[in-house]
N, C-alpha and C positions, 0 to 999 in steps of 0.2 A: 605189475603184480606178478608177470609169469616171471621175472626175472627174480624177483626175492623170493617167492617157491622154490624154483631152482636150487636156485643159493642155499636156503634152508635145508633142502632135503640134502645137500652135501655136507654142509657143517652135520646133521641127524646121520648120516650116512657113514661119516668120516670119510668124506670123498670119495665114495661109490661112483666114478662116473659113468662106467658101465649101465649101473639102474639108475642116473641121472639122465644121461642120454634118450633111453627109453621113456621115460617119467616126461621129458623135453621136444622130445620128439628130433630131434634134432641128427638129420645124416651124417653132418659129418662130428667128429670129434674137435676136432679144432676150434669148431664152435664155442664147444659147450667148456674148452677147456679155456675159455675167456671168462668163464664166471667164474673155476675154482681158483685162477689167477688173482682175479680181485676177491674172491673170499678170503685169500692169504695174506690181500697187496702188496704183492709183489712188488710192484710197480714203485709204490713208497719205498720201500725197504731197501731196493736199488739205489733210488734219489736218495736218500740217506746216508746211505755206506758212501757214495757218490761225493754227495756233498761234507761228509767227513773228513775224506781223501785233501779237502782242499782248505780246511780249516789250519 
């Protein structure tokens, strides 16, 4: 649940992490900057282009 608040309040924010952080509580940045990564999925969009490459 605290993870999709999070999440939401970035997407509502347009990626405020600064007042995500606070909202999260979260010390460090690096943290919190694991949920805007997968709110963009990154992670997919890499594996994609990736897996293009080799088509």
């Amino acid at each position: 649940m605290r993870h999709s608040a999070i999440t939401a309040y970035l997407d509502v924010s347009e990626g405020n992490v600064r007042a995500a952080q606070s909202l999260s509580r979260h010390q460090n940045l690096s943290t919190l900057m694991i949920y805007d990564d997968n709110r963009h999925q990154l992670q997919g969009k890499a594996s994609k282009d990736l897996g293009e490459l080799l088509d």
